[in-house]
N, CA, C and O atoms as a Tinker XYZ file with bonds, in Angstrom:
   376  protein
     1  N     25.653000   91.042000   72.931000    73     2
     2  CA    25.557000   91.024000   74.376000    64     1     3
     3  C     24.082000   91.101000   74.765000    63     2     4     5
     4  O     23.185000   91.784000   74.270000    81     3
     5  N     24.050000   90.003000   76.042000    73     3     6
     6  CA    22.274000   90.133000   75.723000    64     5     7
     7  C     21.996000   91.228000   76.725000    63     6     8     9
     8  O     22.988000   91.941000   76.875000    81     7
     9  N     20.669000   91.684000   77.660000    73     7    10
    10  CA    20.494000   92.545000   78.440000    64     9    11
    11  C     21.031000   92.181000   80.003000    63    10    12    13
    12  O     21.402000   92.910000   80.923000    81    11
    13  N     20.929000   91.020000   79.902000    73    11    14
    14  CA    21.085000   90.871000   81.480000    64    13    15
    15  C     23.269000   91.232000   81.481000    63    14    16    17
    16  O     23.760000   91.920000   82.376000    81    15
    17  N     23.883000   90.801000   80.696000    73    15    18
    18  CA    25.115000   91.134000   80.558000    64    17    19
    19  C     25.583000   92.574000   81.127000    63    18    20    21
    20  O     26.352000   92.955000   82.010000    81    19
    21  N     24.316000   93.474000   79.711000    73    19    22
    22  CA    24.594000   95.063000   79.871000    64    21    23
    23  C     24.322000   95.372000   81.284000    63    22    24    25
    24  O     25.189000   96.057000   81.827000    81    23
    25  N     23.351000   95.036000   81.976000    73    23    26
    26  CA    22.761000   95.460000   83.162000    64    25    27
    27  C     24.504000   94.824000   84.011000    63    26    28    29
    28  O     25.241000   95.730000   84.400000    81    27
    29  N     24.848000   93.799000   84.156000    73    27    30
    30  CA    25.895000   93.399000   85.099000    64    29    31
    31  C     27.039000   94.156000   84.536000    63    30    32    33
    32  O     28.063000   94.235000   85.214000    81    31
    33  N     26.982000   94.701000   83.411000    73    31    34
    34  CA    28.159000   95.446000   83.510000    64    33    35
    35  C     28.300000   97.421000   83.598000    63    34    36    37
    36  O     29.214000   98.245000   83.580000    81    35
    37  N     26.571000   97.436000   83.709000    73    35    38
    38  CA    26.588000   98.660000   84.231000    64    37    39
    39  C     26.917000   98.956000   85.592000    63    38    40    41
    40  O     27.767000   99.782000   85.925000    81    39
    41  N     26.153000   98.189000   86.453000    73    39    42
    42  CA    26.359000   97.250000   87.655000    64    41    43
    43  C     27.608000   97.545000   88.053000    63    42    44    45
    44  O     27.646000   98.198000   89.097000    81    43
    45  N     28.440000   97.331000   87.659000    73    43    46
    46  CA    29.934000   97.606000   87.731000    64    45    47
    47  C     30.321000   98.577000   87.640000    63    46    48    49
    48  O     30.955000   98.932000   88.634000    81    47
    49  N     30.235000   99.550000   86.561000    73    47    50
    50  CA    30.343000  101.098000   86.570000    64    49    51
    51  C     29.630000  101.730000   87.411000    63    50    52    53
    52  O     30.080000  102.815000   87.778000    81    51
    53  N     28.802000  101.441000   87.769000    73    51    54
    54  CA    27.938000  102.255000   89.092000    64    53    55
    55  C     28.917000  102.065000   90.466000    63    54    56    57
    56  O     29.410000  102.885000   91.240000    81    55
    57  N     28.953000  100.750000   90.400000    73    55    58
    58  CA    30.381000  100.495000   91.874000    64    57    59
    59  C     31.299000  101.321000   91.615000    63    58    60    61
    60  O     31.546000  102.086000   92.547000    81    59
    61  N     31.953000  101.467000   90.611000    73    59    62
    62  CA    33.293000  102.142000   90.056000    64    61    63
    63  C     32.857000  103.730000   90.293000    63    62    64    65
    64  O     33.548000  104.399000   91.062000    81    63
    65  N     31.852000  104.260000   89.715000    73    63    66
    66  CA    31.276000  105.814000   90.026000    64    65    67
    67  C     31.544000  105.995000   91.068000    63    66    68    69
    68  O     32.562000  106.535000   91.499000    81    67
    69  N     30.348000  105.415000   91.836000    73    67    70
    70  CA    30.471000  105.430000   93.860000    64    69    71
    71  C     31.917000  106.019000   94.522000    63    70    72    73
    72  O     32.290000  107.001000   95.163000    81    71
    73  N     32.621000  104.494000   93.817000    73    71    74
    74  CA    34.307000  104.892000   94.883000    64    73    75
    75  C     34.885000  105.835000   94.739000    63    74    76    77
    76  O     35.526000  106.390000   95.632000    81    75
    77  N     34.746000  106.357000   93.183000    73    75    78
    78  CA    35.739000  107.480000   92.533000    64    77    79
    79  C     34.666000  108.605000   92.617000    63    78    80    81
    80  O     34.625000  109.381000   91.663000    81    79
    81  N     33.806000  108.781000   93.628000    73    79    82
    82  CA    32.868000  110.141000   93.824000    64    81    83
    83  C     32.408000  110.690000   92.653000    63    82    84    85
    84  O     32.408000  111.920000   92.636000    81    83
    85  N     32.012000  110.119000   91.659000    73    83    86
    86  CA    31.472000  111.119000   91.152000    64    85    87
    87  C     30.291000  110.328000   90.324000    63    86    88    89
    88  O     30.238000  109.507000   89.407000    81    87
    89  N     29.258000  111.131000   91.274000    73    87    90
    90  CA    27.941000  110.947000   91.745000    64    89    91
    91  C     27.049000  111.246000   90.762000    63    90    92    93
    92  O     26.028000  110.558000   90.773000    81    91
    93  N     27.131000  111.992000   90.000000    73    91    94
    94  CA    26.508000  112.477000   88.807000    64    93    95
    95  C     26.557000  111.392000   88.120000    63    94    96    97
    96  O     25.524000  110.730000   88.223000    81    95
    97  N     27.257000  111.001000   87.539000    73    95    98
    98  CA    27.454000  109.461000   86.924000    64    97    99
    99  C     27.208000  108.231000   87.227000    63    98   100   101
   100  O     26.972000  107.289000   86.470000    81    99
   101  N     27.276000  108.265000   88.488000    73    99   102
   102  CA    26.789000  107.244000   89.066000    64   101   103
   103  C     24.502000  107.395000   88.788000    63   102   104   105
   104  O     23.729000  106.527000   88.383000    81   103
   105  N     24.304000  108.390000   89.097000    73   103   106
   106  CA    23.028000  108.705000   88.975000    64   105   107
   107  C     22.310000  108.025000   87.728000    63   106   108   109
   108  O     21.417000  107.180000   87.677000    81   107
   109  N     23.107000  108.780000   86.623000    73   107   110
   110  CA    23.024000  108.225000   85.089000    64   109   111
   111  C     23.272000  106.762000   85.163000    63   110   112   113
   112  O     22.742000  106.068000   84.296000    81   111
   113  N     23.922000  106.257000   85.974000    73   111   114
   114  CA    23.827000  104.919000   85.934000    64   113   115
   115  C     23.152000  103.964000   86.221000    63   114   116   117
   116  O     23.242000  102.851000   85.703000    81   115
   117  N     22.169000  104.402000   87.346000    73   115   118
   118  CA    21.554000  103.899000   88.262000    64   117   119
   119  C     19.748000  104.275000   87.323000    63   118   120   121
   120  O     18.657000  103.719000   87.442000    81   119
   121  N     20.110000  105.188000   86.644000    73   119   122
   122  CA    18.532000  105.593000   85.645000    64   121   123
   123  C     18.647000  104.164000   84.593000    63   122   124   125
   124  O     17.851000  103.285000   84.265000    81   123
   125  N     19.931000  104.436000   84.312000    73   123   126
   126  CA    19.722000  103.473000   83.304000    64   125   127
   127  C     19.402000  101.999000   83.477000    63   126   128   129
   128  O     18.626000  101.252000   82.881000    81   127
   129  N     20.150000  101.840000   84.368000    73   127   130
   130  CA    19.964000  100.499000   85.063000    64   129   131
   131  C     18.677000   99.884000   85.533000    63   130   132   133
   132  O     18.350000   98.703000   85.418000    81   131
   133  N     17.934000  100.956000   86.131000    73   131   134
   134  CA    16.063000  100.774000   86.502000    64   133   135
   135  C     15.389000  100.649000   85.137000    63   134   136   137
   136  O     14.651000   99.685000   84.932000    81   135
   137  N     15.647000  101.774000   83.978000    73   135   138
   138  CA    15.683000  101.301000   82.913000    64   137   139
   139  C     15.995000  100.198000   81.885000    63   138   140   141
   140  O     15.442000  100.209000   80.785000    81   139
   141  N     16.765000   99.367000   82.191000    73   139   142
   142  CA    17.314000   98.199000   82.038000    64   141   143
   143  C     16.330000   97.218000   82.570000    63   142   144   145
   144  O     15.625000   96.514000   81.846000    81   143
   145  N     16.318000   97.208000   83.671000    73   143   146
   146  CA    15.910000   95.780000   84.870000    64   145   147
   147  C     13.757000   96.146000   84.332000    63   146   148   149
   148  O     12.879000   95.310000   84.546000    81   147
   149  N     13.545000   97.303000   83.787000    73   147   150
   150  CA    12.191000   97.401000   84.049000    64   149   151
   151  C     11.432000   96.743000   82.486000    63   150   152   153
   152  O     10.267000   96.436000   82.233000    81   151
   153  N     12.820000   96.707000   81.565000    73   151   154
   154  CA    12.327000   96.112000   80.051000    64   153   155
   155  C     13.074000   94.922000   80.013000    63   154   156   157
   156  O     13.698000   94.709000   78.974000    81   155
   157  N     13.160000   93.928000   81.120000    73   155   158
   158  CA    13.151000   92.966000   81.289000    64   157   159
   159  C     11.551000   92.021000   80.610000    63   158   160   161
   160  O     10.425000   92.266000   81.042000    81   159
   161  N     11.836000   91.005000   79.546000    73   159   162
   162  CA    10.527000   90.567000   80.264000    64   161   163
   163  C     10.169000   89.085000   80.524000    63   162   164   165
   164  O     11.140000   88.419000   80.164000    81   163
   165  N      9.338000   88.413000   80.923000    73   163   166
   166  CA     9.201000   87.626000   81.715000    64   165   167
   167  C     10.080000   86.498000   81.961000    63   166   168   169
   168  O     10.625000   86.088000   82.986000    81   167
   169  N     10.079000   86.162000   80.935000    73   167   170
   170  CA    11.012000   84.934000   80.153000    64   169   171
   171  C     12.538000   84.888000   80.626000    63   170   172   173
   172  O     13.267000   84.002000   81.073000    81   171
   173  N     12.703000   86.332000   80.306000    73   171   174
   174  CA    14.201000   86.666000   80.601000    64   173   175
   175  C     14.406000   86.737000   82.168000    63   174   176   177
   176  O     15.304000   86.189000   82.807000    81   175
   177  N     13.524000   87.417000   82.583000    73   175   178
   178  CA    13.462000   87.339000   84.359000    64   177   179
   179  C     13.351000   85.715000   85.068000    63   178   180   181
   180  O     13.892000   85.346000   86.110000    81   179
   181  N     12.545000   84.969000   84.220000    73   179   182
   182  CA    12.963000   83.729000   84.738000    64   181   183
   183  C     14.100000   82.489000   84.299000    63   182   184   185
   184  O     14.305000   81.379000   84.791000    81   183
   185  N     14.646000   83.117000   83.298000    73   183   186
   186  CA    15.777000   82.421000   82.965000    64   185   187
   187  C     17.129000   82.815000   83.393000    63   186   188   189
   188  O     18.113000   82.090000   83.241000    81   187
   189  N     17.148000   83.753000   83.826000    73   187   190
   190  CA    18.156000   84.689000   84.981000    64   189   191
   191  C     17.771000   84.842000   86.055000    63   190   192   193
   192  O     18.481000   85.596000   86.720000    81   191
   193  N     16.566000   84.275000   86.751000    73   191   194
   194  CA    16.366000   84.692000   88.154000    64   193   195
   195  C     17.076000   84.822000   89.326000    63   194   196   197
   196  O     16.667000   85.450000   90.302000    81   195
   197  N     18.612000   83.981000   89.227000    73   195   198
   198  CA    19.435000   83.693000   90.362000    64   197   199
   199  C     20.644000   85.035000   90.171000    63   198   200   201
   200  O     21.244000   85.533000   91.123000    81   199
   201  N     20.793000   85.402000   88.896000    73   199   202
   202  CA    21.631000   86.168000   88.342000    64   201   203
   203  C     21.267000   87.332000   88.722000    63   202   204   205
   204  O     21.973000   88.139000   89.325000    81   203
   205  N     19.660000   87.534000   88.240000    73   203   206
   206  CA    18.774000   88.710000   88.763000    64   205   207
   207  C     18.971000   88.971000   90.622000    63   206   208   209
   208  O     19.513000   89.869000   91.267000    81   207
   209  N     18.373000   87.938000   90.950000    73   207   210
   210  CA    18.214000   87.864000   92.684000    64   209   211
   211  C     19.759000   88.765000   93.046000    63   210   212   213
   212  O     19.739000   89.770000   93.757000    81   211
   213  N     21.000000   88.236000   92.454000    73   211   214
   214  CA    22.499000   88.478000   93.117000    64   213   215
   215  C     22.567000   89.954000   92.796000    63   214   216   217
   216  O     23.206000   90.654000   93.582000    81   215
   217  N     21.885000   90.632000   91.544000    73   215   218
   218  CA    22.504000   91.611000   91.091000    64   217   219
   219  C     21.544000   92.349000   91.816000    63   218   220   221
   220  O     22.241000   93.285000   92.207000    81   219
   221  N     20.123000   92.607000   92.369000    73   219   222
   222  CA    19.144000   92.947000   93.325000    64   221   223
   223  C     20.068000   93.314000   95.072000    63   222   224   225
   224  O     19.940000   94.308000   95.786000    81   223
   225  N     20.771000   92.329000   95.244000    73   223   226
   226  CA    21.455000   92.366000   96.811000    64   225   227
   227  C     22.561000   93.343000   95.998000    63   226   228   229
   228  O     22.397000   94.552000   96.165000    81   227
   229  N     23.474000   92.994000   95.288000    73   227   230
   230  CA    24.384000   93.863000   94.957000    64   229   231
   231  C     24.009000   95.267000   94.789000    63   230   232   233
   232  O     24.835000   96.160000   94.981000    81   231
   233  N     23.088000   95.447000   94.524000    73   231   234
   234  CA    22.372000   96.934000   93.947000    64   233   235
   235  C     21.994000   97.586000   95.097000    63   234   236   237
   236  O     22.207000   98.784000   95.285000    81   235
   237  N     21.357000   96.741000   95.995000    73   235   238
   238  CA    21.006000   97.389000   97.459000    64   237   239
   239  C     22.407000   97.664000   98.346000    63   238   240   241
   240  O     22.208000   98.674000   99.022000    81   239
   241  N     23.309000   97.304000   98.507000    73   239   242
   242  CA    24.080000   97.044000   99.308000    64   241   243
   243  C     25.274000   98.513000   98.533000    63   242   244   245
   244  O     26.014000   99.214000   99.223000    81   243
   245  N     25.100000   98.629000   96.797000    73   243   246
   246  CA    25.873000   99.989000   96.334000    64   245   247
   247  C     25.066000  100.997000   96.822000    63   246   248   249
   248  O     25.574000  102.027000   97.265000    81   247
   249  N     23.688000  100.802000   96.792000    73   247   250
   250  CA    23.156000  102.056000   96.988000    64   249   251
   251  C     23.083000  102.074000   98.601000    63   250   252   253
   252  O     22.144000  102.866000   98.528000    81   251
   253  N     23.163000  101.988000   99.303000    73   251   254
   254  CA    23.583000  101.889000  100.905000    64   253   255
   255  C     25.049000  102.828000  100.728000    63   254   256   257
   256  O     25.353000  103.690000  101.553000    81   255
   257  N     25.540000  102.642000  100.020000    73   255   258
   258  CA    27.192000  103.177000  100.321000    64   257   259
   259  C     26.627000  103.971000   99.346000    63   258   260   261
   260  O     27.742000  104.492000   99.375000    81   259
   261  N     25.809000  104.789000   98.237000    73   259   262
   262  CA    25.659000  105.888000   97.903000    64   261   263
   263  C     24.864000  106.606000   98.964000    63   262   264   265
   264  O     24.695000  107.825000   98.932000    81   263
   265  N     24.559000  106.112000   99.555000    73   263   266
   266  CA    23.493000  107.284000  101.009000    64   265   267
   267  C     24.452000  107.208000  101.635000    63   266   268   269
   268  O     24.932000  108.301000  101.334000    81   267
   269  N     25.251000  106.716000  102.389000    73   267   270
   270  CA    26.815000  107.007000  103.158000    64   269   271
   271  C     27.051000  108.304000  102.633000    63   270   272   273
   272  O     26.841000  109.407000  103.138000    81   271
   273  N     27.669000  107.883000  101.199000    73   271   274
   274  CA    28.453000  109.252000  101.159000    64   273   275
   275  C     27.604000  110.449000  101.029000    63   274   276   277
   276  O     27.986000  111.457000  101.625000    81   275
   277  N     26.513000  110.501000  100.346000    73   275   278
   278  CA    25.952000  111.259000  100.491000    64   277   279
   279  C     25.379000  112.397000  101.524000    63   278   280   281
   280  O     25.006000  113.547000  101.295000    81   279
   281  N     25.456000  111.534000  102.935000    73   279   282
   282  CA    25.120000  111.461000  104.066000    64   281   283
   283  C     26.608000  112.319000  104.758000    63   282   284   285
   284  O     26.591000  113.274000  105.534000    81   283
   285  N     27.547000  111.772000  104.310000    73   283   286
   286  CA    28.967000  113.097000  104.765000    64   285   287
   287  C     29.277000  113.935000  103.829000    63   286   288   289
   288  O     30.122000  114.784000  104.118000    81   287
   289  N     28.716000  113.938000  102.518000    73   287   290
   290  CA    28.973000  115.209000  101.613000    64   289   291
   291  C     27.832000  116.077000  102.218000    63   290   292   293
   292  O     28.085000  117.281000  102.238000    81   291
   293  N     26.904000  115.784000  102.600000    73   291   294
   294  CA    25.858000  116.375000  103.283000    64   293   295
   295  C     26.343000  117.361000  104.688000    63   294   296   297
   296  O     26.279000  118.576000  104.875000    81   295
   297  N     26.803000  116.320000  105.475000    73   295   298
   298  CA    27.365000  116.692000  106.786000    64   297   299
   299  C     28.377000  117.784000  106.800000    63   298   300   301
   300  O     28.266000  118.808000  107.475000    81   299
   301  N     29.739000  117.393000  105.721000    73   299   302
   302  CA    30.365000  118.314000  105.803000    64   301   303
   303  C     30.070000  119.419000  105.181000    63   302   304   305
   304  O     30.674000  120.440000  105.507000    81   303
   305  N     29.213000  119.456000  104.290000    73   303   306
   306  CA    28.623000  120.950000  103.346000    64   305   307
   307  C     28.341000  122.003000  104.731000    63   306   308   309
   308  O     28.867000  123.115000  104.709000    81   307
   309  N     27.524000  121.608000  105.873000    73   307   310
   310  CA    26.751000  121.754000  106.710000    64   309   311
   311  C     28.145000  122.287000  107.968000    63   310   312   313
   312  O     28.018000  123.182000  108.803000    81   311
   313  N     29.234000  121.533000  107.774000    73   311   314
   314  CA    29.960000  121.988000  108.899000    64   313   315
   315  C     30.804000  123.139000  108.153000    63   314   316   317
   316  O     31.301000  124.066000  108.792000    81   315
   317  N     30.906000  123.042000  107.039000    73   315   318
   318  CA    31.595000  124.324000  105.887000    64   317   319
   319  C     31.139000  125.310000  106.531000    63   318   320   321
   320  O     31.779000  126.088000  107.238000    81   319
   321  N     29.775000  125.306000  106.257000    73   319   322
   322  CA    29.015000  126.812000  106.160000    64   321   323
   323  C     28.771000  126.936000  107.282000    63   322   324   325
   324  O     28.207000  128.016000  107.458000    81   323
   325  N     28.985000  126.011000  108.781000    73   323   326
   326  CA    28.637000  126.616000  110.122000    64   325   327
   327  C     30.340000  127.179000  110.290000    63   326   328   329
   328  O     30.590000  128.207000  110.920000    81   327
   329  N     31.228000  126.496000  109.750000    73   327   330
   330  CA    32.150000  127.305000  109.923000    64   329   331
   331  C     32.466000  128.346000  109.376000    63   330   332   333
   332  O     33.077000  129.049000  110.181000    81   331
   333  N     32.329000  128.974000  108.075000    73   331   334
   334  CA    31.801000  130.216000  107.201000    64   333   335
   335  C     31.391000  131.146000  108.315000    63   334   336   337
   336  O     32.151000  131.984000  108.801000    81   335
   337  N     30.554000  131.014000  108.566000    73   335   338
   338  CA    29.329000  131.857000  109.495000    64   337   339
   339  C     30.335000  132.232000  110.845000    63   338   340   341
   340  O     30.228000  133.315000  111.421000    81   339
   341  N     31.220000  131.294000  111.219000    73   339   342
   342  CA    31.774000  131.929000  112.420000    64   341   343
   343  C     32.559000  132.486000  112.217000    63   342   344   345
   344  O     32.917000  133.319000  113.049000    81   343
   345  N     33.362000  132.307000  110.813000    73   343   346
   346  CA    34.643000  133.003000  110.769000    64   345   347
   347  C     34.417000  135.065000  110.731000    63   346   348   349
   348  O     34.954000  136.082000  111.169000    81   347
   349  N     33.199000  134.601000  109.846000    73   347   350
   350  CA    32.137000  135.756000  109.711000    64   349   351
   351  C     31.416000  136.725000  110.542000    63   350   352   353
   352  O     31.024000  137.864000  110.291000    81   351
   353  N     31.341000  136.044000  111.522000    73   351   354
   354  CA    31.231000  136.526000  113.048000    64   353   355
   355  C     32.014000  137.297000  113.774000    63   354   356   357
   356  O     31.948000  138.384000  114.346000    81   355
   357  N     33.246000  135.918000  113.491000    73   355   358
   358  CA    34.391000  137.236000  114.042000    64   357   359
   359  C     35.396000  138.202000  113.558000    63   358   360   361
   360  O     36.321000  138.837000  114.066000    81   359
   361  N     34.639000  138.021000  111.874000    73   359   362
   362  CA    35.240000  139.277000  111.358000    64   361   363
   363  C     37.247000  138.478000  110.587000    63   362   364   365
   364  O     38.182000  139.175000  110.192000    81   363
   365  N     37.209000  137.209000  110.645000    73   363   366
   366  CA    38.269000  136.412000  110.738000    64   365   367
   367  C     38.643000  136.338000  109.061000    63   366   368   369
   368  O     37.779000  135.760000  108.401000    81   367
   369  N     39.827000  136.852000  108.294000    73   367   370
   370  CA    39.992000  136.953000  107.307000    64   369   371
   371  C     40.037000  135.452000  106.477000    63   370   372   373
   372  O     40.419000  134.627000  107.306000    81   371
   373  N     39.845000  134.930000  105.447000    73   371   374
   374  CA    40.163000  133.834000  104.836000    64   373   375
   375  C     41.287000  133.885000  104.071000    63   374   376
   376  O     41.661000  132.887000  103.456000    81   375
């Protein structure tokens, strides 16, 4: 399997991480993958350039929906603990 393969089929497991939340993995995926795309070399970048270009939009467009979620695992962490704090306030048993 050559590199540009591995990279499109990490590519894929990174989508697959994303949906099924778990982000940690997805991370590892996304190292590897920059890792991947960065020991590219020239030759190979221009004999895949269209392949490259698609998997570039694809990559932007997963990581957009990893700041989403991130962005409401964020939010709700934030409404947890403002709700914590009130229950706390009023002394409100859990």
């Amino acid at each position: 399997m050559d590199k540009v393969e591995r990279i499109r089929d990490d590519i894929a497991s990174l989508q697959d991480a994303i949906v099924n939340d778990s982000l940690s993995n997805a991370l590892e995926l996304q190292q590897r993958i920059d890792e991947q795309l960065r020991s590219l070399n020239a030759n190979e970048v221009s004999a895949n350039e269209s392949e490259l270009a698609a998997m570039f939009d694809q990559l932007g467009s997963i990581m957009a929906q990893a700041e989403s979620k991130r962005t409401n695992v964020k939010r709700d962490l934030s409404n947890f603990t403002a709700n914590q704090s009130k229950l706390r306030a009023y002394d409100i048993p859990r």
